[in-house]
C-alpha positions, 0 to 999 in steps of 0.5 A: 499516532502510529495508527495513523502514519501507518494508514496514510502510509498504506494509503499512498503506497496502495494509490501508487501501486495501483497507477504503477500496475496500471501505466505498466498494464497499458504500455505493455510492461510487465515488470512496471506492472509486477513492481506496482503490484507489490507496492498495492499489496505492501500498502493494503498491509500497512494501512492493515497493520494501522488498523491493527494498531488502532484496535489494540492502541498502539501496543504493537 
């Protein structure tokens, strides 16, 4: 089960992330941009650590 909370966890902070980087790109906002920057790298670790969880079944 954690496998999968920390997939779809990943998976949404990783689309928010990137739409965040994106607007803050477009409208010339570096902080927005930085600020969904690193919510897109905190979503790739999670949906990561969901994978690692799936490998070793849920021993971590």
């Amino acid at each position: 089960m954690g496998e999968f909370v920390d997939k779809v966890k990943g998976a949404i902070n990783d689309l928010v992330g990137d739409a965040k980087q994106e607007v803050g790109t477009r409208t010339d906002n570096p902080d927005l941009a930085a600020d969904g920057a690193a919510q897109q790298a905190t979503g790739k670790g999670q949906k990561l650590k969901g994978g690692i969880k799936g490998a070793l079944g849920d021993k971590i």
